[in-house]
PAKOL-396140 format. One line per 10 residues: number of its first residue (from 1); for each residue x, y, z of C-alpha. Coordinates in Angstrom, 2 decimals, decimal comma. Example, Ala and Ser with C-alpha at 12.3 -4.5 7.8 and 13.67 -1.06 7.14 Angstrom:
# PAKOL-396140
1 = 12,30 -4,50 7,80  13,67 -1,06 7,14 $
//
This chain:
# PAKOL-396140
1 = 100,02 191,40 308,08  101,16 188,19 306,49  103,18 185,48 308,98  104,70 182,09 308,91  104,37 181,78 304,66  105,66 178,62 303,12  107,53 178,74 299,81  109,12 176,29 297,89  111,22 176,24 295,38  113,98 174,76 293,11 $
11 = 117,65 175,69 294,11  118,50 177,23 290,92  119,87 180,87 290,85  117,71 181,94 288,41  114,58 180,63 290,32  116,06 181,80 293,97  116,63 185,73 291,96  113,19 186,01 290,15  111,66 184,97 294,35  113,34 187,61 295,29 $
21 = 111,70 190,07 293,18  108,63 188,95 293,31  108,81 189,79 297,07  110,41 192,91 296,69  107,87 194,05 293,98  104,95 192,75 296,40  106,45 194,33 299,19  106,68 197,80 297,53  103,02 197,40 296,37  101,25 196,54 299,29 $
31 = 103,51 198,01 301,97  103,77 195,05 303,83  107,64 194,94 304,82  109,25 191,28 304,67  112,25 190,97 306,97  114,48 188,46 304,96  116,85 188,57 308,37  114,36 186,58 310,12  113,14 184,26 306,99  115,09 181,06 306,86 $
41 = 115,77 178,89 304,02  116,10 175,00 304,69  118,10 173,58 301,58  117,04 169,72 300,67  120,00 168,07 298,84  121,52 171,48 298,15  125,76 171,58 297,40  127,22 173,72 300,18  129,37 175,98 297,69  125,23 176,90 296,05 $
51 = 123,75 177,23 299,03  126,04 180,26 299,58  125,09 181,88 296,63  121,56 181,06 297,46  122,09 182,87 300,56  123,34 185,71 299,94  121,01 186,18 297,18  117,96 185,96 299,24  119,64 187,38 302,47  118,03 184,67 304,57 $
61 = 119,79 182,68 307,52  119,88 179,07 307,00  118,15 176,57 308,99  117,40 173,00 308,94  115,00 169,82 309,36  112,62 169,87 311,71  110,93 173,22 311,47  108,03 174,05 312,82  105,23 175,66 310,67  101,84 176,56 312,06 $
71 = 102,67 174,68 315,15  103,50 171,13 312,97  107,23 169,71 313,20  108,00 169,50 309,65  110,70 167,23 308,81  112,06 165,44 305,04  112,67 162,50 306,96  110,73 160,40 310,02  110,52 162,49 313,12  112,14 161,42 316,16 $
81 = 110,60 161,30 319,92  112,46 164,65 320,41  110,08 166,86 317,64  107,36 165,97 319,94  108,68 167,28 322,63  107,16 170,50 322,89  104,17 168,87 323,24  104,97 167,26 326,40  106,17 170,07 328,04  103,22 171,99 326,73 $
91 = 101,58 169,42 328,80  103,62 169,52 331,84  103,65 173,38 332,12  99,54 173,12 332,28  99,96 170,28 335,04  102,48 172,44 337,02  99,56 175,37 337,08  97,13 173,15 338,60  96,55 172,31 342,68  95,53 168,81 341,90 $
101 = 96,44 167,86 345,18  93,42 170,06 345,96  90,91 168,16 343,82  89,16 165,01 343,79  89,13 162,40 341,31  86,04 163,74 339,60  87,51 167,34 339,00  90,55 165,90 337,68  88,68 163,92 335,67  86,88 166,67 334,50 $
111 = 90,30 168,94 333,39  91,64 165,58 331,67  88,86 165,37 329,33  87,84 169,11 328,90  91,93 170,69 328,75  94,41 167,88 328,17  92,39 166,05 325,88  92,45 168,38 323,38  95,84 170,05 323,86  97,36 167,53 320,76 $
121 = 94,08 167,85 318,73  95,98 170,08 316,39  99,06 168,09 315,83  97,11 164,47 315,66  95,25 166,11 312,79  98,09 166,03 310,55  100,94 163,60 312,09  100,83 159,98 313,56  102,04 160,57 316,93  104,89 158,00 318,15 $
131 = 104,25 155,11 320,27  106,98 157,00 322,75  104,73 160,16 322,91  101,48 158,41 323,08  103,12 156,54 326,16  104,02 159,89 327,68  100,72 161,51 327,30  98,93 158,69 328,65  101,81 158,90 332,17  100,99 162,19 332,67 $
141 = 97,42 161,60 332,52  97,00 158,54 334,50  99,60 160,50 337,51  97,49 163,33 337,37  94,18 161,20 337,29  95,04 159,07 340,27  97,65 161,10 342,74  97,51 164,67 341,43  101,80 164,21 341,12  104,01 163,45 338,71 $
151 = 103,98 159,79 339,09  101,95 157,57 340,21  102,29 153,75 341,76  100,28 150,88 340,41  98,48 150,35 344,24  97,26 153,68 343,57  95,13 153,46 340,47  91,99 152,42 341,02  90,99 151,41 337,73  93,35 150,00 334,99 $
161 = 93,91 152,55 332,68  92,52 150,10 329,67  89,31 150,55 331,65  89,35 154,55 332,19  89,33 154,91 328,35  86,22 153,08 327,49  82,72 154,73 327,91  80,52 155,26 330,72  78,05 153,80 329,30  80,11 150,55 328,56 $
171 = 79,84 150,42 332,78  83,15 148,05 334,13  84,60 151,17 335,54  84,65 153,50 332,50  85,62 157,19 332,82  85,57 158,18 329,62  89,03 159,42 328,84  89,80 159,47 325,65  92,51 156,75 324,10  95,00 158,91 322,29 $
181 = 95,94 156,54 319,63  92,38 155,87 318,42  91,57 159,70 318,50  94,83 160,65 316,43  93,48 157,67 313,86  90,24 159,03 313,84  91,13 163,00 313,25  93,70 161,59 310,29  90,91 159,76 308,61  89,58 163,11 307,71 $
191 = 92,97 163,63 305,29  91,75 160,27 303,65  88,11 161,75 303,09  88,71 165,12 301,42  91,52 162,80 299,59  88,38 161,17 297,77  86,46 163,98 298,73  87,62 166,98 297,88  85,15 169,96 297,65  88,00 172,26 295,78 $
201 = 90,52 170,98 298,21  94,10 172,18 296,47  95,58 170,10 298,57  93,37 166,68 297,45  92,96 167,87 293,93  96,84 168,06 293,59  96,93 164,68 295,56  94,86 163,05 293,24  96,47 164,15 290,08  100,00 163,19 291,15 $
211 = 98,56 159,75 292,19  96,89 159,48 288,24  99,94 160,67 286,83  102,17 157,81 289,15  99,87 155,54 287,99  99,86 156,37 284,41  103,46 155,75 283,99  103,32 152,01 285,78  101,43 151,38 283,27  103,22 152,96 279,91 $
221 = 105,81 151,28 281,54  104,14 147,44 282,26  103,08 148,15 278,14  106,70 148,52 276,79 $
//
């Protein structure tokens, strides 16, 4: 069972027809079934009178920018606040499950940093998260941390929220909640690592050779 495959490739019929038999052929020999009704094909800078003939080759519905793949908002362009916000009402629909009107600050404290924490772990591994998002997070947590609600007044909070995200061990009031913005930095740095890195990484190997070949041609072209 094969799910949530990624292909790309150039609009041109004769590219769009040899895919298709490649999946029919593979299909036939393994016996694994592809339903082309519920594939999608997102065209990039594709003429609309093609893209019908790509269509109907491939018998795919057409979709467009941002998709999600393996749980990622994939986009051609800068994502907007609203690709992220599945995220926040991932978020919200774990808060709504919760009696944190029934807990203290220490057991809230507690599902912050063992559930919510890591809830965006997956997506701040591979995308910068917004300033807007980060903002909303960081609400949710800081309502939940100090009334149990969905909002929160400033009388209420004990500590400034500046303060909650440094260490215990730092002392000044410290819980220990994690700063989202400095986490998603730290779990992208790990893209620049296997970039120098790579350990038969496709992904860094193919990387690197685009950047050579980019910087091969600045310079043929600084020599003429």
């Amino acid at each position: 069972y094969a799910d949530d495959t990624l292909i790309l490739v150039q609009a041109a019929s004769e590219d769009v027809i040899a895919l298709k038999r490649i999946l029919d052929v593979f299909s036939a020999a393994t016996g694994l079934k592809i339903n082309f009704h519920n594939s999608t094909v997102v065209p990039m800078h594709v003429p609309e009178s093609k893209l019908r003939r790509l269509l109907k080759a491939l018998q795919c519905q057409r979709a467009d920018f941002p998709q999600t793949y393996l749980g990622l908002p994939l986009s051609n362009v800068k994502l907007n606040l609203s690709a992220f916000a599945p995220l926040i009402a991932k978020v919200d629909k774990q808060l709504s499950g919760w009696k944190a009107i029934l807990l203290n600050h220490a057991g809230r404290l507690v599902l912050i940093n063992s559930v919510l924490d890591g809830m965006p772990a997956h997506l701040m591994s591979a995308l910068l998260l917004p300033a807007g998002t980060v903002d909303a997070l960081d609400k949710r947590r800081r309502a939940f941390l100090w009334s149990g609600e969905d909002t929160v007044h400033g009388s209420q909070c004990l500590v400034a929220w500046e303060k909650v995200c440094t260490s215990k061990c730092a002392g000044g009031g410290g819980l220990g909640v994690k700063q989202i913005s400095v986490q998603n930095a730290c779990l992208l740095l790990k893209l620049l690592h296997r970039l120098h890195h790579p350990l038969g990484s496709s992904w860094a190997t193919w990387v690197r050779q685009r950047v050579d070949i980019h910087t091969l041609e600045g310079d043929m072209d600084g020599a003429h």
